[in-house]
ZABA-350957 format. One record per atom (N, C-alpha, C, CB): residue in three letters; x, y, z. Coordinates in steps of 0.2 Angstrom, whole numbers, plus 5000, padded with zeros to 4 digits. Glycine has a CB too. Example, Ala and Ser with C-alpha at 12.3 -4.5 7.8 and 13.67 -1.06 7.14 Angstrom:
BEGIN
ALA506649725039/ALA506249785039/ALA506649845039/ALA505749785045/SER506449895035/SER506849955036/SER506450005039/SER507049975029/
***
This chain:
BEGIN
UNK505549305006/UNK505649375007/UNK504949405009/UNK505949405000/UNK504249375003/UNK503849405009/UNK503449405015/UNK503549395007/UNK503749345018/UNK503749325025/UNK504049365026/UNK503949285027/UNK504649395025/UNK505049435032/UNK504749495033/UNK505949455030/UNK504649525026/UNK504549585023/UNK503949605028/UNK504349575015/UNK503449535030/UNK502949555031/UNK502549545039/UNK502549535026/UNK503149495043/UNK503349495049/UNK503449575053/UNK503949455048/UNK503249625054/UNK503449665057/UNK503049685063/UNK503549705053/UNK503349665069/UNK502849675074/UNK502649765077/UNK503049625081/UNK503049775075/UNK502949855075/UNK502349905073/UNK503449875070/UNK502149865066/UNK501449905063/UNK500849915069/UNK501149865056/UNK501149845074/UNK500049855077/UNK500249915083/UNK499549765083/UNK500749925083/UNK500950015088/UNK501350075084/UNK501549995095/UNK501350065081/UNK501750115076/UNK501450175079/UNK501550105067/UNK500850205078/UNK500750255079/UNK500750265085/UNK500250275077/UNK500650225090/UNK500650225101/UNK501450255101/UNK500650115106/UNK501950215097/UNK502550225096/UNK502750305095/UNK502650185090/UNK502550315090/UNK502650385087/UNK502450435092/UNK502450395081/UNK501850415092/UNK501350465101/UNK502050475106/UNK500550405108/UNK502250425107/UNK502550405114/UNK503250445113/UNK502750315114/UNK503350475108/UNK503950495103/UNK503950555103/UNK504050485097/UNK503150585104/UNK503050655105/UNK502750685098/UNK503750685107/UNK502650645092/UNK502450645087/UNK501550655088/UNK502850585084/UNK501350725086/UNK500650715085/UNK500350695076/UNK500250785087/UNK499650715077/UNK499150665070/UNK499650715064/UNK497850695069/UNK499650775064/UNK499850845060/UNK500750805058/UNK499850935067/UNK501150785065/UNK501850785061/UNK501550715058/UNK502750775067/UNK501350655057/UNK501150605055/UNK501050615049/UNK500650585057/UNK500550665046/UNK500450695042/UNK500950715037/UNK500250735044/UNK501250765042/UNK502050775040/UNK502350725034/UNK502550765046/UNK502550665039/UNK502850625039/UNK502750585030/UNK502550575047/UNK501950585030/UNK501750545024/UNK501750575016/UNK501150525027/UNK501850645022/UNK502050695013/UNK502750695011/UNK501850785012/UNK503150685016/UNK503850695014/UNK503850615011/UNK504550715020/UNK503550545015/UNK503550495012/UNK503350495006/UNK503250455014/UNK502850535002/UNK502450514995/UNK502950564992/UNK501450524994/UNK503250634993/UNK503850664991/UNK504350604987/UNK504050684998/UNK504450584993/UNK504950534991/UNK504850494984/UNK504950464998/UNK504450464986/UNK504150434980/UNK503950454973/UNK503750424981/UNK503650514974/UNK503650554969/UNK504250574963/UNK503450584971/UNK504750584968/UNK505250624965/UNK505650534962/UNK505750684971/UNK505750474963/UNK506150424963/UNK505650354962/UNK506650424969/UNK505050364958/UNK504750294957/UNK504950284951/UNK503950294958/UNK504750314945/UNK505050324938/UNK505750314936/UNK505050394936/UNK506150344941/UNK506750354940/UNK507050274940/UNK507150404944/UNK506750244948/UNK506850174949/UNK506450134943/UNK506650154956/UNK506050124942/UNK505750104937/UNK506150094929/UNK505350134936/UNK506450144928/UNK506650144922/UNK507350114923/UNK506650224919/UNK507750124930/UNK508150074932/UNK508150004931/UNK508250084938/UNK507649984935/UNK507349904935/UNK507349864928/UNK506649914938/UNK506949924924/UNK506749884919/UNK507649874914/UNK506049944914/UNK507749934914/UNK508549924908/UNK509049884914/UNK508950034905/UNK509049874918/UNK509649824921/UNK509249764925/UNK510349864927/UNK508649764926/UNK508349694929/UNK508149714937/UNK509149614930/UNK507849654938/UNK507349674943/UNK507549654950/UNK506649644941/UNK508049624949/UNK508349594957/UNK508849634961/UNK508849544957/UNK509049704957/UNK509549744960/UNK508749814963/UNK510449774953/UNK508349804960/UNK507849854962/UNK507649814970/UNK507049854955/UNK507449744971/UNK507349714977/UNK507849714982/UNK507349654975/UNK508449714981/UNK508949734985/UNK508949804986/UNK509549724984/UNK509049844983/UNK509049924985/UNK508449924990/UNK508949984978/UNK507749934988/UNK507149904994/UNK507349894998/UNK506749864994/UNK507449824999/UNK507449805006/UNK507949835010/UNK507549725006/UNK508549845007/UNK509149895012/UNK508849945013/UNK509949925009/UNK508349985010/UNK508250055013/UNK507750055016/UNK508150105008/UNK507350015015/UNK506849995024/UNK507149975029/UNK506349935023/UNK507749925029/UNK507949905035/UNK508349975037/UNK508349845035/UNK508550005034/UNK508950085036/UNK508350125041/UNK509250145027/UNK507850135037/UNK507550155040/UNK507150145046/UNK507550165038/UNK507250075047/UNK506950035053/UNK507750085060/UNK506949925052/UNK508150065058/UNK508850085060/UNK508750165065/UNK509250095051/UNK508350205057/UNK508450275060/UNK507950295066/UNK508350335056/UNK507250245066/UNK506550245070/UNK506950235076/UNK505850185068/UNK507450175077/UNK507450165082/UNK507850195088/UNK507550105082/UNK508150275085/UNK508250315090/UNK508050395089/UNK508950295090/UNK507550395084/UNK507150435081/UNK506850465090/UNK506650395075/UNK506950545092/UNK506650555096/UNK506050655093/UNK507350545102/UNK506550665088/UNK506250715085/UNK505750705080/UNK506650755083/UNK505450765074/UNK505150775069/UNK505750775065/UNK504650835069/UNK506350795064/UNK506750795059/UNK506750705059/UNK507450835059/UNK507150675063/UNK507150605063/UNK506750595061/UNK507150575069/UNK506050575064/UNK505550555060/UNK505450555051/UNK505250605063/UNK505750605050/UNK505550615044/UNK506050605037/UNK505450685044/UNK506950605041/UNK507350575038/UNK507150475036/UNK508150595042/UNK506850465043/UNK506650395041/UNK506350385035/UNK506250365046/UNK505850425037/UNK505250425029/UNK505650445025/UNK504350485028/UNK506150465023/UNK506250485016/UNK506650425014/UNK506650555015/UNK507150375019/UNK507550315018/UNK506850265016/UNK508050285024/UNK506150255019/UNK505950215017/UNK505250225011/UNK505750185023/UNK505450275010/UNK504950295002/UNK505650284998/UNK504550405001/UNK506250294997/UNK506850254992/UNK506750194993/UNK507650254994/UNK506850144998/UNK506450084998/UNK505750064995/UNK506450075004/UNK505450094995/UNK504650064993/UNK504650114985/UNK503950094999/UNK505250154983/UNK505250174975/UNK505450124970/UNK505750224972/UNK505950084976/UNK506550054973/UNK506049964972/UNK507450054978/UNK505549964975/UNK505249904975/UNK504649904973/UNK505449864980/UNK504149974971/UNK503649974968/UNK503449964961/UNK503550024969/UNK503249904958/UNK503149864952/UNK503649834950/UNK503049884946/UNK504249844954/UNK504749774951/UNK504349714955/UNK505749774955/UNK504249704962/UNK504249634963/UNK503649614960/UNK504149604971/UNK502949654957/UNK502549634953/UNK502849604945/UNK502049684951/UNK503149644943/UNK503449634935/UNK503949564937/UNK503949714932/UNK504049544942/UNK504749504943/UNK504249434941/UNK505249504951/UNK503849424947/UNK503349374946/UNK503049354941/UNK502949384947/UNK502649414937/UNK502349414933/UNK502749384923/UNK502149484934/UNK503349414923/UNK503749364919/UNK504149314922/UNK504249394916/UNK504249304928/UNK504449224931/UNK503949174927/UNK504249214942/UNK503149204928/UNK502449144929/UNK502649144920/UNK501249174933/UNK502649214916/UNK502549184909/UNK503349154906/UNK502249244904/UNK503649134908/UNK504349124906/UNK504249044909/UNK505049174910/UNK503749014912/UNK503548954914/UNK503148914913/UNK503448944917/UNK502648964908/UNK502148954904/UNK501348964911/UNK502348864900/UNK501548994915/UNK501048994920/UNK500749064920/UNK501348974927/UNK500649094917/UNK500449174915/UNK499849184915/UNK500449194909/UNK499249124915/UNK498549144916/UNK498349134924/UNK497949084911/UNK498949104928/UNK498849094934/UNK499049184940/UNK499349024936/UNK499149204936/UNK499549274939/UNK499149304946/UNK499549344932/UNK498349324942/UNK497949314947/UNK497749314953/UNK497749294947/UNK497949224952/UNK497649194958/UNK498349194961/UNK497149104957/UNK499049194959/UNK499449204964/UNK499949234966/UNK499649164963/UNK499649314964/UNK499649374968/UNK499249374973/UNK499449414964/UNK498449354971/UNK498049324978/UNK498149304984/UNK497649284976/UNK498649244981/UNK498849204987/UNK499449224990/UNK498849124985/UNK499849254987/UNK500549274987/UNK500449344994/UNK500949314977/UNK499749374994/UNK499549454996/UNK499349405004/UNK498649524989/UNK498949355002/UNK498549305007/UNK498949305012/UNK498449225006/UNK499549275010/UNK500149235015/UNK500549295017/UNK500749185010/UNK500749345015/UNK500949405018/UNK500249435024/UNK501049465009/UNK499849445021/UNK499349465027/UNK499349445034/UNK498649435025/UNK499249345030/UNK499349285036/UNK499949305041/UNK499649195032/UNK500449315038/UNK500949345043/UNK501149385045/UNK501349335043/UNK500749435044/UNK500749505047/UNK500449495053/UNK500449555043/UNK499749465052/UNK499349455057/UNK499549405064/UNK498849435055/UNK499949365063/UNK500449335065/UNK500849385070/UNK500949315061/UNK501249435065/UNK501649475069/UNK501349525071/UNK502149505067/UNK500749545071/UNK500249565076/UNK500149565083/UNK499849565075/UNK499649495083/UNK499849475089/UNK500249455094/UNK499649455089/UNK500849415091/UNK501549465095/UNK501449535095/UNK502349455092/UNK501649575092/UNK501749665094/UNK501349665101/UNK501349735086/UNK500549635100/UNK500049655106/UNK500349635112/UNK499249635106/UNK500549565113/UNK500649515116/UNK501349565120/UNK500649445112/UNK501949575117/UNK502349625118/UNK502249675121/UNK502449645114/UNK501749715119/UNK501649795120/UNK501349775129/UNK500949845113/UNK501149705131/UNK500949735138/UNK501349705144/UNK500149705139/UNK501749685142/UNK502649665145/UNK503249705142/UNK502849585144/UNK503549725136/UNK503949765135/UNK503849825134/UNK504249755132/UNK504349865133/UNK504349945128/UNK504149955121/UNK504949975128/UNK503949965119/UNK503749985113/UNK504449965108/UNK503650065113/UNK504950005108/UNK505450005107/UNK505649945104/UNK505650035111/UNK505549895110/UNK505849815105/UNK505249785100/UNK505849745112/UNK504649795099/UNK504349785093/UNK504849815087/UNK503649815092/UNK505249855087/UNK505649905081/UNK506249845082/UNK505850005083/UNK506749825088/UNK507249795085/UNK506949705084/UNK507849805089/UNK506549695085/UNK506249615082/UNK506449615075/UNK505349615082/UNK505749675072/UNK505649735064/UNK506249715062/UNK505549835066/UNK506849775065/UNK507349775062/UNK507949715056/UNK507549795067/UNK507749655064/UNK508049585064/UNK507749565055/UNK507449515072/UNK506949565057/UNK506549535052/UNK506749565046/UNK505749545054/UNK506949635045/UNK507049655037/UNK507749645035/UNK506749725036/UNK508249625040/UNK508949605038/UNK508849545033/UNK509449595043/UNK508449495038/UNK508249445034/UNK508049445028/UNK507949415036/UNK507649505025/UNK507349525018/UNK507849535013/UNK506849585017/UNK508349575017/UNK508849595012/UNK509349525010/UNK509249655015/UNK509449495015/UNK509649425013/UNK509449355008/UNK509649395019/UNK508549395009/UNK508349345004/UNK508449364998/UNK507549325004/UNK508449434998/UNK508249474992/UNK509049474988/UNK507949574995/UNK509349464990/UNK510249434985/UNK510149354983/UNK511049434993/UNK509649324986/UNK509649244983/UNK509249254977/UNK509349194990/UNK508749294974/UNK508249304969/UNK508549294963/UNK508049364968/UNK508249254958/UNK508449244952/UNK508149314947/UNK508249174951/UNK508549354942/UNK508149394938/UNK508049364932/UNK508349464938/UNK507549374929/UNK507049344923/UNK507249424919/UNK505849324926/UNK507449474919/UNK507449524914/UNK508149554912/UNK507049584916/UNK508049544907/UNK508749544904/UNK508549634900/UNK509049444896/UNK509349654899/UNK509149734898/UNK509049734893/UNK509549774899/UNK508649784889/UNK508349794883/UNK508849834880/UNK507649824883/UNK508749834873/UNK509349864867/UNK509349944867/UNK509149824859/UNK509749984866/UNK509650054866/UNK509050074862/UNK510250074864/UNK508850044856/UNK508350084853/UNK507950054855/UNK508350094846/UNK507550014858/UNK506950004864/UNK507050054867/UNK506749944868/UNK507550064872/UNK507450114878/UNK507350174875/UNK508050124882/UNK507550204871/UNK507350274868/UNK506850294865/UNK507750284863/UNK506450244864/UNK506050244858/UNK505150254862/UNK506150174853/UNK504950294867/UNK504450334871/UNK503750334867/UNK504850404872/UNK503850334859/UNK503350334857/UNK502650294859/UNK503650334854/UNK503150234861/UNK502150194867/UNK502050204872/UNK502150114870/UNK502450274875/UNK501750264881/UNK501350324879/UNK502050254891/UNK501450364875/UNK501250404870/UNK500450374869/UNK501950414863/UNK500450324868/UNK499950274863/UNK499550244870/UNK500550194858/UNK500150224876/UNK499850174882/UNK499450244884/UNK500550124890/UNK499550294885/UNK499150354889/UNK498450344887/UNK499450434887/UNK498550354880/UNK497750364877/UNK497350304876/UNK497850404870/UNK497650234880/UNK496950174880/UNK496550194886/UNK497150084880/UNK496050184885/UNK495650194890/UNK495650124896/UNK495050214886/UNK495750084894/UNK496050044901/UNK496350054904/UNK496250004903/UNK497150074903/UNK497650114905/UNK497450164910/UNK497950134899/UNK497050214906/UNK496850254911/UNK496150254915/UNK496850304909/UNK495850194915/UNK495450174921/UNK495750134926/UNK494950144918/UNK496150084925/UNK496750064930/UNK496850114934/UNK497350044928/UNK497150184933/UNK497450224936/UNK497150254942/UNK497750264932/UNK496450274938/UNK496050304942/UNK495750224947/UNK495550354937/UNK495450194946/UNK495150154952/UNK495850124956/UNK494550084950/UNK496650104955/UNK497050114959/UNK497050164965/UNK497450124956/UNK497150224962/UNK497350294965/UNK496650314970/UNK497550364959/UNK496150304967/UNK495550294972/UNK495450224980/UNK494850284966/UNK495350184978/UNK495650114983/UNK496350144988/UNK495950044976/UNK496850134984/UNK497450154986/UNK497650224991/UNK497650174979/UNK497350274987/UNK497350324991/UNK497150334999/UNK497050364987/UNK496250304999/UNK495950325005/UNK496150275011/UNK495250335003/UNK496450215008/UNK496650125012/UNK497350155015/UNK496950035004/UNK497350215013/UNK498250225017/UNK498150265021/UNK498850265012/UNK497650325022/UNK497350345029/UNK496950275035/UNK496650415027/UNK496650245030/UNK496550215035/UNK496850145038/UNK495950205034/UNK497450145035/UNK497750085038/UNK498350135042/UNK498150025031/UNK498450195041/UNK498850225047/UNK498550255052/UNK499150275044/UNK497850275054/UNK497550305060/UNK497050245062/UNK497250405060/UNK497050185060/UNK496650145064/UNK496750145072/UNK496650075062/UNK497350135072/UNK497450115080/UNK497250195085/UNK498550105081/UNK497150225080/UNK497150295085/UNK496150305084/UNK497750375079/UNK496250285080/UNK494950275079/UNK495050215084/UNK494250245066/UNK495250135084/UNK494750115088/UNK495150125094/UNK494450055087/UNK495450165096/UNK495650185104/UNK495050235108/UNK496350235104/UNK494950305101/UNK494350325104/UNK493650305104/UNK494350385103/UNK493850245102/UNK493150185101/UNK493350155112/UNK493350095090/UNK493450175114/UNK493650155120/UNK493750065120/UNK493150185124/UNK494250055116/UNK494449985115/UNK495349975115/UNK494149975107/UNK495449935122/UNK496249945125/UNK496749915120/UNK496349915134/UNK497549935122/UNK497949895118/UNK497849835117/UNK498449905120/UNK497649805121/UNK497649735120/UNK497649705116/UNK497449725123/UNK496649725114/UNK496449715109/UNK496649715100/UNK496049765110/UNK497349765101/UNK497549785097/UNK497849735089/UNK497949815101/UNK498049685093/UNK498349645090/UNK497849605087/UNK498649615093/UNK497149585090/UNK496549555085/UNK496349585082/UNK496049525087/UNK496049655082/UNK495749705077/UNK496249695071/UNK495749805081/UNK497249725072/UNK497249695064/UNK497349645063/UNK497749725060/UNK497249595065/UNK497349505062/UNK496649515059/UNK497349425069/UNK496049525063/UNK495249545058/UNK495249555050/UNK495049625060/UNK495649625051/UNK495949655046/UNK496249645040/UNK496249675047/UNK496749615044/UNK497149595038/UNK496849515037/UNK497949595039/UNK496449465038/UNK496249415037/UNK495549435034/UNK496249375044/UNK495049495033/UNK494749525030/UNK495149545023/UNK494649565033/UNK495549575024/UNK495849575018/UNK496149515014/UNK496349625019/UNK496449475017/UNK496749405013/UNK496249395012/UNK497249345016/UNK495549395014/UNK494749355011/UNK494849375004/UNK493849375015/UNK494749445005/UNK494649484998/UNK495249474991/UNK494649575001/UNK495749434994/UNK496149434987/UNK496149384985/UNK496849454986/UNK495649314990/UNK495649254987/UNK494949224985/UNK495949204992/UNK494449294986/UNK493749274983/UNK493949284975/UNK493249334986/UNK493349244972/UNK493249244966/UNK493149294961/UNK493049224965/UNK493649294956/UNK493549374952/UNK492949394947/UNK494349384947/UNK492649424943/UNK491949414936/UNK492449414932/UNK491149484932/UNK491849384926/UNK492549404921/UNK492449474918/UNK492649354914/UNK491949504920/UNK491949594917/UNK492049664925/UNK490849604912/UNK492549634927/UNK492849664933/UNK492749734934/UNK493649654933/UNK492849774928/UNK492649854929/UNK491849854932/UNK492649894923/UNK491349844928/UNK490749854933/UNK490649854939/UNK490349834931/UNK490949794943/UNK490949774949/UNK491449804954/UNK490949724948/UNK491949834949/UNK492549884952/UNK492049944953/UNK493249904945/UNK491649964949/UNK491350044950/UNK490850034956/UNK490850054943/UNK490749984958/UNK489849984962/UNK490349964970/UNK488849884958/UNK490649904966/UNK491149914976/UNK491649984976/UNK492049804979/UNK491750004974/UNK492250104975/UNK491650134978/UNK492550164966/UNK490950144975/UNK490250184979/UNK490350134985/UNK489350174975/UNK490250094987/UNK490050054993/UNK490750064999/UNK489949964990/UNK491350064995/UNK491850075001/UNK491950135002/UNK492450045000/UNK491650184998/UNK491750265000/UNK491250285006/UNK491450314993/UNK490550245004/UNK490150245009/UNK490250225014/UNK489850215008/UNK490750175016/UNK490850145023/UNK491250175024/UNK490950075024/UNK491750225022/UNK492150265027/UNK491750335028/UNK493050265025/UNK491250355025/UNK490550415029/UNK490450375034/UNK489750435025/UNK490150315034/UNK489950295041/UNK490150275047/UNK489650245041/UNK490850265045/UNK491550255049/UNK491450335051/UNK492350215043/UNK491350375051/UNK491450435055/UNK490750455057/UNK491750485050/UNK490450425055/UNK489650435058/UNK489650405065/UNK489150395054/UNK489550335063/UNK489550285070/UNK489950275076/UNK489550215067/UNK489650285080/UNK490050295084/UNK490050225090/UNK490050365087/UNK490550185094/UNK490650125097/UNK490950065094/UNK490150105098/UNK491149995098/UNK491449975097/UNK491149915092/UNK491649975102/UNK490749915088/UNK490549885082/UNK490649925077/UNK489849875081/UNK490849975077/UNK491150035071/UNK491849975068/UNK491550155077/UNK492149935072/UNK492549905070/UNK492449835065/UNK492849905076/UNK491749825066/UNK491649785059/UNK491449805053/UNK491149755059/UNK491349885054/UNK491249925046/UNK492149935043/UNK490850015047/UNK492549945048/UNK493049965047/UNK493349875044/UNK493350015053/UNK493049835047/UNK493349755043/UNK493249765035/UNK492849665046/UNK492349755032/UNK492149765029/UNK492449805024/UNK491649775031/UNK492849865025/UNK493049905020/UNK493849875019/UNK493049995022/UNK494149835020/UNK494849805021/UNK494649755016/UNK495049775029/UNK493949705018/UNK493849655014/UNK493749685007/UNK493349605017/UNK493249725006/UNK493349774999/UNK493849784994/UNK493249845001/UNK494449814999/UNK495049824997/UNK495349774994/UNK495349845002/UNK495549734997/UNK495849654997/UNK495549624991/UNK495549605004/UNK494649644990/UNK494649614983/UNK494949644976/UNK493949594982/UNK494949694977/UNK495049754969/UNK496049734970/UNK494749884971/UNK496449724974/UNK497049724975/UNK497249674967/UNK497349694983/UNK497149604967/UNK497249564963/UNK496949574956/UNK497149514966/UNK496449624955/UNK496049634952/UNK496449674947/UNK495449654956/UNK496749724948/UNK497049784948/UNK497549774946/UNK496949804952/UNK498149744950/UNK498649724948/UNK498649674940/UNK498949684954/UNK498349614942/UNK498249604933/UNK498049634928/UNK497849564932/UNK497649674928/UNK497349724923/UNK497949754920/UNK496749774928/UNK498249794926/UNK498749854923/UNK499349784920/UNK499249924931/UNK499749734923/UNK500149714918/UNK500049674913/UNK500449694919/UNK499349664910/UNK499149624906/UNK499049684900/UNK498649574908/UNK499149774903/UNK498949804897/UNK499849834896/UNK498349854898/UNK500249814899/UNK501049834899/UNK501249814895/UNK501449814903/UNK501749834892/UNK502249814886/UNK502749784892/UNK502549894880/UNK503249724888/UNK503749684895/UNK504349744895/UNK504249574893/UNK504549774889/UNK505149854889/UNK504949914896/UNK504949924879/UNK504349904898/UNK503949974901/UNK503549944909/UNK503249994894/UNK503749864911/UNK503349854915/UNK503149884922/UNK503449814914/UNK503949874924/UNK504149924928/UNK503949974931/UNK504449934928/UNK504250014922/UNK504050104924/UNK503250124925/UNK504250144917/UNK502850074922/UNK502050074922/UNK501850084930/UNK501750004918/UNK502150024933/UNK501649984939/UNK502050064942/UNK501849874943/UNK502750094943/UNK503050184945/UNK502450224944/UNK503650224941/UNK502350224937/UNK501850274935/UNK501250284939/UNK501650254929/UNK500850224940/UNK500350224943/UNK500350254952/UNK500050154940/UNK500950224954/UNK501050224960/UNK501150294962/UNK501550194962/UNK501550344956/UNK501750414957/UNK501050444956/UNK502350434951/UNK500650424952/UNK500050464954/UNK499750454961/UNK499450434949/UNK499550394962/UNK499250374970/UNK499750414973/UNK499350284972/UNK500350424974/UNK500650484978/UNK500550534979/UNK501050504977/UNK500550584971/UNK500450634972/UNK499550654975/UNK500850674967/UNK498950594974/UNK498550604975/UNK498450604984/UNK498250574971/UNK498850554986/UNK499250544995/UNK499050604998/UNK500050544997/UNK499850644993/UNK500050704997/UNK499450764998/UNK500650734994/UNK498950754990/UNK498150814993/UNK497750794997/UNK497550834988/UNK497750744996/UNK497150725002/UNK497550735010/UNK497050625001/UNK498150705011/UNK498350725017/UNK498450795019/UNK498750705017/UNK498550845015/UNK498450905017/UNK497850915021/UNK498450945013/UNK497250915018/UNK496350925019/UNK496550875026/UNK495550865012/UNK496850815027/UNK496350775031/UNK496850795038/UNK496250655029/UNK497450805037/UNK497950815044/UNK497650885046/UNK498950825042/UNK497450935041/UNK497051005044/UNK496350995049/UNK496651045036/UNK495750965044/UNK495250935048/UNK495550905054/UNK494950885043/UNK495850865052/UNK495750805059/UNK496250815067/UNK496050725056/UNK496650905067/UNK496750965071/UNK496450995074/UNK496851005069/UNK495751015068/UNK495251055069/UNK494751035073/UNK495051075062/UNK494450965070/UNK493850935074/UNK493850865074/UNK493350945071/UNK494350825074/UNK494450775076/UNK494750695069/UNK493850775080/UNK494950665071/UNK495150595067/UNK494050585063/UNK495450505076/UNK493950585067/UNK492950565064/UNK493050615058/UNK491950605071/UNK492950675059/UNK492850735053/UNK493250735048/UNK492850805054/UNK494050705050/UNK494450675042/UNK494250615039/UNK495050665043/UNK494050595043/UNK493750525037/UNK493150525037/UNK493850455039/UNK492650575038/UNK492050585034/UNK492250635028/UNK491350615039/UNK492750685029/UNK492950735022/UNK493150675017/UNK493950795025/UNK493650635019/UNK493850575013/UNK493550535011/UNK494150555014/UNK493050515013/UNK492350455011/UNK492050515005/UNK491450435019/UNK491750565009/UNK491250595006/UNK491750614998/UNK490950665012/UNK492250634999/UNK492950654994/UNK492950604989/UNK493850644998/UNK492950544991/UNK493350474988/UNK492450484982/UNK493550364997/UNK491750494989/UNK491050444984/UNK491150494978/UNK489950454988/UNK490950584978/UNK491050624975/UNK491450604968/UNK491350664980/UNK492150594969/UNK492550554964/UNK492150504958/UNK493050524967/UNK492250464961/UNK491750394963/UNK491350394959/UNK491450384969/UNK490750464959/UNK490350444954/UNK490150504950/UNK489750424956/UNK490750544950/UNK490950584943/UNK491350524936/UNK491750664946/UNK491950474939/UNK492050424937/UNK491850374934/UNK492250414939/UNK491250344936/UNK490750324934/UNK490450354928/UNK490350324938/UNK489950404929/UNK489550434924/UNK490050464920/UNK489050484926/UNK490750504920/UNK491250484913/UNK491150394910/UNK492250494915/UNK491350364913/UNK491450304910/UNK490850284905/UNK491650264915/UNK490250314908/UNK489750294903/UNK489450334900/UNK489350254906/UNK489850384899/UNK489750424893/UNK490250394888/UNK489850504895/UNK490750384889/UNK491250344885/UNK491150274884/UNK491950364887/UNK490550264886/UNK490450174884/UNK490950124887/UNK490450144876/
***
């Protein structure tokens, strides 16, 4: 399923796509607030679904509501279109945000393999990369003999298949007893550990700013005067940068190291708006491989501080933050980047992200 999931030759033109559609940076923008909308309003709710009836009917709903909205893209010619899509594929990504972690994660301990989780999230994120990058270079390869348009029904093809896998899944979660579900008083308890809420914040920080820049790359190294072509290696780069980062080795005291690479990748997207040329695109690798390491890092952390009644709703929880932090940041950066260009939104969000970054910090070491 992650193969299919992650087969989509579409992504390395997505935005050319939506240009071509008549879609500017601003409806984009749009686009991603009614997506984190989406989310917002139905991550919890799926969550709390998942956890009380099992995690395989969360996987199916997903994957049907992404392929739906591959469905509406492909005859999407307005901003309403546009945006009904985003709202089918933020249901999809509610309905499958921390279930396929929590599914795993009790598969590995129901086999006695629980200390391996880590390393095979790592490799699980690797192999998804690997074939993205794959269906990259098709999309490029594509984009300079067909229409755009057929990278979307390739896409389409590719996520019916997800939903096909996603009915063959075995579920590991059997439903919990009414007075567990009722009984709220832990996360009452989870709120106030302070790992819990240091997860949340370096997530939503990583999380937050990785989503502008995994959506307007195509459009920075264009005015890096670098042709479609190209296109398809820049994200194999990328995302092969990033599969580096979830298969390097972890410390075993992860937060400190969490704190100093957050300053170092805030930094590189100030310079990423500074620098200008076609090497600007090795800074932009460099902040991917960043990324790629805190992913595996992160994910373990938060379910090893989960209760198995709550896991679900947790991995929502955190995601619903990273949303609604989405949707502020996307206001600032779709305004800016109107005003004075794609460069000056992502020096506002570096400079946004360091700022954070080391207010975060110096709490943390005031609290030891």
């Amino acid at each position: 399923m992650r193969f299919a999931t992650a087969c989509i030759p579409a992504y390395v033109i997505e935005r050319l796509f939506w240009e071509q559609r008549g879609m500017t940076i601003q409806d984009v923008i749009y686009a991603e607030i009614v997506f984190a909308l989406t989310l917002v309003v139905l991550e919890i709710p799926f969550g709390l679904m998942v956890d009380r009836f099992g995690r395989k009917i969360g996987m199916i709903i997903g994957t049907s509501f992404e392929c739906l909205s591959f469905l509406v893209l492909l005859h999407a010619f307005s901003l309403s279109s546009f945006l009904f899509a985003m709202v089918l594929a933020g249901i999809g990504t509610a309905a499958i945000s921390g279930t396929e972690d929590a599914l795993l994660y009790e598969s590995m301990q129901q086999i006695g393999a629980g200390d391996r989780f880590e390393q095979t999230v790592g490799r699980m994120n690797a192999v998804g990369l690997g074939t993205a990058g794959v269906a990259a270079l098709l999309g490029a390869w594509l984009a300079q003999s067909f229409d755009l348009i057929t990278h979307y029904y390739i896409s389409f093809c590719f996520l019916v298949c997800a939903v096909l896998a996603s009915c063959l899944l075995s579920d590991t979660h059997s439903a919990r007893p009414a007075t567990e579900r009722t009984n709220d008083s832990g996360w009452n308890r989870l709120l106030k550990i302070p790992a819990f809420v240091r997860i949340v914040l370096f997530t939503v920080m990583f999380g937050t700013t990785i989503t502008f820049l995994d959506e307007f790359w195509q459009l920075y190294v264009r005015d890096q005067g670098i042709a479609v072509s190209w296109f398809g290696i820049i994200l194999i780069s990328l995302m092969t940068a990033q599969g580096m980062g979830n298969l390097l080795p972890k410390p075993t005291r992860p937060y400190t190291v969490l704190c100093y690479l957050l300053l170092l990748y805030m930094s590189g997207i100030i310079l990423l708006a500074v620098i200008e040329g076609r090497w600007s695109v090795l800074l932009l690798i460099g902040i991917f491989l960043i990324y790629g390491w805190s992913e595996p890092v992160l994910t373990t952390l938060l379910q090893d501080c989960l209760p198995d009644g709550r896991r679900a709703t947790g991995s929502s929880v955190v995601s619903f933050v990273e949303s609604l932090a989405t949707m502020a940041a996307g206001l600032g950066f779709g305004h800016i980047s109107q005003t004075i260009g794609l460069n000056g939104a992502y020096f506002y969000l570096g400079l946004t992200g360091l700022l954070l970054g080391l207010g975060m910090m110096f709490v943390l070491r005031i609290r030891g």
